[in-house]
C-alpha positions in Angstrom: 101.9 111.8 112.7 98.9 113.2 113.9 99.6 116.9 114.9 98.7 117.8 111.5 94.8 117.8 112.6 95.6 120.4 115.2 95.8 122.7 112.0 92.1 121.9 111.3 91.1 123.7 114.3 93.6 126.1 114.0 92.7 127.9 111.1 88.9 127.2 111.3 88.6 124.1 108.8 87.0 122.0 111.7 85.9 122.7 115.2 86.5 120.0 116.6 88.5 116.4 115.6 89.9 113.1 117.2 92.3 110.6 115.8 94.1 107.5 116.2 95.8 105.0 114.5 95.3 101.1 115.5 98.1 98.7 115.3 97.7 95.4 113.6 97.1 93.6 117.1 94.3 96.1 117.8 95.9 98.0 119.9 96.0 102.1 119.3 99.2 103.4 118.9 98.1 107.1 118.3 95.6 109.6 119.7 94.8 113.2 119.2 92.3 115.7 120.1 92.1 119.0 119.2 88.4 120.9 120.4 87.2 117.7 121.5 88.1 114.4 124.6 87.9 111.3 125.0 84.3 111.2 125.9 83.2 113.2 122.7 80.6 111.4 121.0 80.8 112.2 117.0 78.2 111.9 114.6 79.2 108.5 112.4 77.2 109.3 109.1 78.1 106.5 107.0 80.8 104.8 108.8 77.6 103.3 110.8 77.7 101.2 107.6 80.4 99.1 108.5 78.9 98.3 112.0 75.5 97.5 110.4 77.6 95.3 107.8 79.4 93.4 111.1 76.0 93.2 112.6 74.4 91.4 109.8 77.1 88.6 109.4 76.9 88.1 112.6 72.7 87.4 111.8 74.1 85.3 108.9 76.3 82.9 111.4 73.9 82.5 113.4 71.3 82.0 110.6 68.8 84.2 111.0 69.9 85.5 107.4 71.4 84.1 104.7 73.9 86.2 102.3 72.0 84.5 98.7 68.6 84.4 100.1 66.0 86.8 98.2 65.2 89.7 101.1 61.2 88.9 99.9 62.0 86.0 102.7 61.4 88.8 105.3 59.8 91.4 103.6 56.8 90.9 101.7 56.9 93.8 99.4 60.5 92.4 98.0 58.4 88.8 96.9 57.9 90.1 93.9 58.6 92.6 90.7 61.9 94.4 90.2 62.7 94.1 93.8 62.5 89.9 94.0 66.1 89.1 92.9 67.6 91.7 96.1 69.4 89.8 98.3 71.3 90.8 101.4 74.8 90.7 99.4 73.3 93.1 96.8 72.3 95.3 99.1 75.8 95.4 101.5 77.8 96.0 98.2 75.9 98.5 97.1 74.5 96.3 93.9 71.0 96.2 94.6 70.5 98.8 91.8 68.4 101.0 94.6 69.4 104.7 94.3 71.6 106.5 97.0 68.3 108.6 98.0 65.1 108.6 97.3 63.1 111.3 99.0 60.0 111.9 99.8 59.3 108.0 99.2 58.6 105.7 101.6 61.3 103.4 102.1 59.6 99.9 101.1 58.2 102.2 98.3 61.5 102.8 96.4 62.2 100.9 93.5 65.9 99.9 92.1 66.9 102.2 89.2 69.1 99.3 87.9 68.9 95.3 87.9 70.2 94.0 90.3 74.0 92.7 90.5 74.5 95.1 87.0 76.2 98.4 88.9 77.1 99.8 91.6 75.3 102.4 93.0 76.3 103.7 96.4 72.7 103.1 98.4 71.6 104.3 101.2 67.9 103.6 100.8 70.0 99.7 100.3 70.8 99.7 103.8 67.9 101.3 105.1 66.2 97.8 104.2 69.1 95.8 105.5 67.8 97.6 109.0 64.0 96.2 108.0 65.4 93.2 107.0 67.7 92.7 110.1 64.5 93.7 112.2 62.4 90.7 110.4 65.1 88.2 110.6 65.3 88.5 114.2 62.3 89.5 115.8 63.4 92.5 117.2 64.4 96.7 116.5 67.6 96.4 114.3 69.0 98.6 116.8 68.9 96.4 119.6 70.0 93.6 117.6 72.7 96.0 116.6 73.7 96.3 119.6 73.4 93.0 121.2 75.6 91.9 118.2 78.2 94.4 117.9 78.2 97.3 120.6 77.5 95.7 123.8 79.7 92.4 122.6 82.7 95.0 122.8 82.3 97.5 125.0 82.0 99.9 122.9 80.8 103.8 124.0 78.6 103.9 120.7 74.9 104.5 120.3 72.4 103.5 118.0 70.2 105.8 118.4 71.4 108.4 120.4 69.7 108.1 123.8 68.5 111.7 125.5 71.1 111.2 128.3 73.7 111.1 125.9 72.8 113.9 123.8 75.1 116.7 126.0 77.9 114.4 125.0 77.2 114.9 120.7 79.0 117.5 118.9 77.2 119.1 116.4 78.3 119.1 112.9 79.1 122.0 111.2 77.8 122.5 107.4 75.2 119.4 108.2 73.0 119.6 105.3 68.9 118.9 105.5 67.2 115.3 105.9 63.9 116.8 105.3 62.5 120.4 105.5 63.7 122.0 108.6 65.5 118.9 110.1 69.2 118.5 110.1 71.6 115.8 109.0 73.2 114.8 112.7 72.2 117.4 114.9 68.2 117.8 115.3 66.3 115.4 117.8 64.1 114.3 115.7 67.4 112.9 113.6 68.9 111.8 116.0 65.8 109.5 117.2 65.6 107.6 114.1 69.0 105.6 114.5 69.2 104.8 110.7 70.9 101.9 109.9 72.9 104.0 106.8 73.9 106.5 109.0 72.4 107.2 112.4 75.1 105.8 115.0 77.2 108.3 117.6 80.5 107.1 119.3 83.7 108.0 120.4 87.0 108.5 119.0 87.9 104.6 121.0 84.7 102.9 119.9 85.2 103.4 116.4 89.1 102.3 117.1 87.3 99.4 118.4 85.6 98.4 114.9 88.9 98.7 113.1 90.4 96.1 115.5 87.9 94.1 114.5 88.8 94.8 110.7 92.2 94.2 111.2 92.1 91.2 113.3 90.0 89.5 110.7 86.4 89.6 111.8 87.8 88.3 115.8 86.2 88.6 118.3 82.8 88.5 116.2 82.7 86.7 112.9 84.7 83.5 111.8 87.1 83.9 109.5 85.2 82.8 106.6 82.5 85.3 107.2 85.4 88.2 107.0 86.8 86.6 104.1 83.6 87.8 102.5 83.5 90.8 103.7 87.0 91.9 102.6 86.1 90.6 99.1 85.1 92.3 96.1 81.2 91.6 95.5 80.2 91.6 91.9 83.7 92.7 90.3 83.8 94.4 87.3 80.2 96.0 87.6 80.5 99.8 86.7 79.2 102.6 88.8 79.9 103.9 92.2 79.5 106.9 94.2 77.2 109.3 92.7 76.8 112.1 94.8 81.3 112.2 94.6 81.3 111.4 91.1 85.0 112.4 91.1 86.2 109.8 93.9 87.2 106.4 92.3 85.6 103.4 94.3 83.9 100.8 92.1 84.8 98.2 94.4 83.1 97.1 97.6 82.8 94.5 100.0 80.2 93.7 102.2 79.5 97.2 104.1 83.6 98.6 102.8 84.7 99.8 100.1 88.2 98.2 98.4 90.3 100.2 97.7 91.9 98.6 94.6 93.6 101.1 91.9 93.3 104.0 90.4 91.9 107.7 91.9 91.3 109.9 93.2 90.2 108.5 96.5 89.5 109.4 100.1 92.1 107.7 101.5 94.6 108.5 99.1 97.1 106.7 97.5 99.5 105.4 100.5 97.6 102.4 101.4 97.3 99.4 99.9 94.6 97.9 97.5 93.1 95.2 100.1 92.7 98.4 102.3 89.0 98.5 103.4 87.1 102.4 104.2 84.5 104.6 104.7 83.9 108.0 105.3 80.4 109.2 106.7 79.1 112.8 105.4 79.3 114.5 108.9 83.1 114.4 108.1 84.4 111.2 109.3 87.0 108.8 108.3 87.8 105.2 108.8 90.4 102.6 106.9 92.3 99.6 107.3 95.3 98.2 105.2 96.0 95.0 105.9 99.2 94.5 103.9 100.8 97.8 106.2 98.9 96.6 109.5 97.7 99.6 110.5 93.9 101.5 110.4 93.2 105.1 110.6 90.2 106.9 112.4 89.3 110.6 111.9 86.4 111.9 113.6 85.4 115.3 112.7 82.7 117.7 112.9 82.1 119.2 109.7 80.3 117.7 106.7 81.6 116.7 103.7 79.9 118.4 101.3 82.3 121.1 100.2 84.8 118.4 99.5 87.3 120.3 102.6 88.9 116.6 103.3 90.0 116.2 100.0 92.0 119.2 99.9 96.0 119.4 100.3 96.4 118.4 104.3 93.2 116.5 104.4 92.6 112.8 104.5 94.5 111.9 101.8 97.9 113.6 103.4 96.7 112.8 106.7 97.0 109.0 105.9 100.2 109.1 103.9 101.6 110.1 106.9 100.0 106.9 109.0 101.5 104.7 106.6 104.7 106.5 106.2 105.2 106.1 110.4 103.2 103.3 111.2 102.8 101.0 108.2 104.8 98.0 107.8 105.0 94.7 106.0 102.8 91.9 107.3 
């Protein structure tokens, strides 16, 4: 069910992609590569997200953090003003009421455009302070802890940052867009040092296969079950809002670090998997969900951004993962 992403390449869409499909036990049923291998490191954009999410339940459990607890904890600037009521759950369901971007503001600097817990608004400037807040909590870079949490824990070939060593293993992603003046989303060093916690994470085709294990075994081998029970959950139903900078895609509802699918559309994944299923795509063209009621997850790793809305086209994403669940999906 896969071959279809050989046609990306084909007629130019992408340069380069790798795919698989995970089976309910975690196990990958599915690969393909077309203009890229095994050890091909991708560009993760926003699917670092649901790593950083793992990562700081993980902080919770062992209670460096706690979900409720106002963020001013750790961070001074947050004791007080608009910012005091942010807690970490706001901020992993996008509900802080932070915008998506904010730049050319410092990142303790930027101020919520909504009360908090009122809407949803996609954030990355949210989980750039779940990175400072992860970094307070526990005494060391939010990287490292990252790692030591997550990565490391399962073997995974992913990298936050990217280390110089690594680099010759990156692709580079087509149509990238501009961080700042004259440096690159995904590609430029100077990018690729920072190791953002909303989007700065490399990795291969298996060590993103490796996170939706994780998803679909229910948080095992790193979180109890409670912890995932959380983060499979809707945060703050009913609260309007979304994704701003895809205005078009439906997805009001979100976890901690995935979105929910729920009803209603357009949306990324399409409309094959279930409502429980749990995504997110990153802007350098990258796809991951799991649907827990068909027992199966999808990863797409591609190397073309987002920005022209190519995935959501007739034989993108959406076609792409009716065909998962049409050959792999079953009844739990």
């Amino acid at each position: 069910m896969l071959e279809m992403v050989d046609s990306w390449v084909d007629d130019g869409t992408v340069g380069s992609v790798a795919a698989a499909v995970v089976g309910r036990d975690g196990d990958v049923l599915e690969r393909r590569y077309a203009g890229a291998d095994e050890r091909s490191l991708f560009a993760l954009a926003s699917v670092t997200k649901p790593i950083v999410a793992l990562a700081s339940l993980v902080a919770v459990e062992e209670g460096a953090l706690e979900l409720d607890a106002p963020v001013g904890d750790h961070i001074p600037e947050y004791r007080d003003g608009p910012r005091a009521a942010i807690t970490l759950r706001h901020l992993l369901s996008h509900a802080s009421g932070l915008p998506e971007t904010a730049k050319d503001t410092p990142t303790l600097e930027v101020l919520p455009v909504y009360p908090p817990g009122t809407r949803r608004c996609y954030s990355n400037e949210g989980f750039h302070i779940v990175g400072l807040l992860l970094a307070a909590a526990t005494g060391m870079p939010y990287q490292r802890y990252i790692d030591e949490a997550v990565l490391a824990p399962l073997r995974l070939d992913a990298w936050l940052p990217l280390p110089e060593d690594e680099a010759g293993r990156a692709i580079e992603v087509r149509d990238p867009g501009l961080s700042a003046p004259g440096v690159p989303f995904f590609n430029g060093p100077q990018w690729r040092r920072r190791g953002t916690a909303a989007g700065g994470a490399f990795a291969s085709l298996d060590a993103v296969a490796g996170i939706a294990a994780v998803l679909l075994r229910r948080g095992a081998p790193l979180l109890h079950r409670e912890s995932f029970d959380e983060l499979a959950s809707v945060q703050f139903a009913g609260i309007p809002g979304g994704l701003d900078s895809f205005p078009k895609l439906y997805c009001p509802d979100w976890g901690l670090g995935l979105n929910i699918r729920g009803e209603g559309g357009p949306h990324w994944a399409g409309d094959a998997v279930s409502p429980p299923t749990l995504s997110h795509f990153g802007a350098s063209g990258t796809l991951l969900w799991v649907d827990p009621e068909a027992g199966v997850a999808l990863v797409c790793l591609t190397d073309r951004g987002t920005y022209s809305g190519w995935m959501l086209k007739p034989g993108g994403w959406p076609d792409l993962s009716a065909n998962v669940i049409r050959e792999h999906g079953r009844v739990a």
